[in-house]
N, C-alpha and C positions, 0 to 999 in steps of 0.2 A: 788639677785633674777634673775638678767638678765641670769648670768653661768648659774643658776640652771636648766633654760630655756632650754638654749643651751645644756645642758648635757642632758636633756630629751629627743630634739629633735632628737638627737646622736644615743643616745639607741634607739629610736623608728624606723630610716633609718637603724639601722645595724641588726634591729630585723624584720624588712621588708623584706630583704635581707638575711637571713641566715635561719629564718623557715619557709617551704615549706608552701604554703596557701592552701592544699591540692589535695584530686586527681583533675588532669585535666577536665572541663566541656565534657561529652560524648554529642556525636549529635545526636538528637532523628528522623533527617532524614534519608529515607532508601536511601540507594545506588544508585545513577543513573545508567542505564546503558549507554555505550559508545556511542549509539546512542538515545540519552532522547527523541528529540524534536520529533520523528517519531514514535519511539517504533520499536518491531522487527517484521516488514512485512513478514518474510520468513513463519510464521504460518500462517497468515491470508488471506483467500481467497485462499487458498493452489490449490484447482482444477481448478481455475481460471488464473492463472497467466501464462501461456504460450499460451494464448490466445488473439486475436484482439477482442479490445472491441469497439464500435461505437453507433450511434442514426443512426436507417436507414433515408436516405434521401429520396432516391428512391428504386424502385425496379421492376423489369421485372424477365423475366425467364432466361433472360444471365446475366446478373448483376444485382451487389446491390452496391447502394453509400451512405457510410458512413458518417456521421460528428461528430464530437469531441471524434476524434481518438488520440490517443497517437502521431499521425504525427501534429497534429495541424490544418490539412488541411483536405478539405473532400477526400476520400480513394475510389477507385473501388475495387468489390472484384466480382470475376468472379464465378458466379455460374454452376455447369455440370449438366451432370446427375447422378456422382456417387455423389453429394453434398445429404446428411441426413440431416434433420429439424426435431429437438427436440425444444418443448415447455411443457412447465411445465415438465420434467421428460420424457414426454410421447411421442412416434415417433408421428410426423405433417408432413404437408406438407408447400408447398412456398407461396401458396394460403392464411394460414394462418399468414404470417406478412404481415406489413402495417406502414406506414410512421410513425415512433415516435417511433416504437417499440426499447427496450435495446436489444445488441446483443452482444453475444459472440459467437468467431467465431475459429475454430483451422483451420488453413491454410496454405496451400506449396506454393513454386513458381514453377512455371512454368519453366522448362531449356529451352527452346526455347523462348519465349518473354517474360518473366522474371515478366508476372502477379500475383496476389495472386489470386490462387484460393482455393474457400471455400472448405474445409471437411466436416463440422459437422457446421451447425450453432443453436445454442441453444437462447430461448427466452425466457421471463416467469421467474417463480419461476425456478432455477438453482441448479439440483440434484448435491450433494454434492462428486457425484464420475463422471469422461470422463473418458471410454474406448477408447482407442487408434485402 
């Protein structure tokens, strides 16, 4: 009885081993992409992103001081007279912001002292196209 065992156990490890246990398990998860944990940024907010974004701190008619800027720190941004003030879509003026306001801002430097100054500063609900 003990052989008989043994020879069962035999045929069972060589039949384990020799026929396939079929097709391979398929993964029913979909495909990460290369960058998972973020997703891909380059669509979203697509008219926004070559823009300075801040919380105004302050603000007069030669400047405005930014906080929790992409610098980390608070930001001066040098306002002109060719500076334009859009809010909600619609041309405004400087009169119209005020401390707390969100701001997106398209901005140069200055070749001489090396300021940023404002082009366009936009506030409000933020139309989905900047003219350059």
């Amino acid at each position: 009885m003990n052989g008989v065992m043994r020879a069962a156990a035999a045929v069972a490890l060589i039949l384990m081993f020799l026929v396939p246990a079929g097709a391979p398990a398929q993964s029913t998860d979909p495909k990460k992409p290369e960058n998972a944990r973020f997703g891909d940024s380059s669509g979203t907010a697509r008219h926004l992103q070559d823009l300075f974004y801040g919380v105004i701190k302050s603000v007069d008619k030669k400047e405005m001081v930014l906080e929790k800027t992409k610098f980390g720190i608070d930001q001066a941004i040098v306002l002109t007279d060719k500076t334009k003030f859009v809010q909600d879509g619609q041309a405004s003026k400087l009169e119209s912001l005020k401390v707390g306001d969100q701001v997106w801002i398209r901005t140069k430097n200055d070749k001489k002292t090396g300021a940023m100054l404002a082009e366009v500063v936009l506030s409000g609900v933020i139309a989905p196209t900047i003219r350059k």
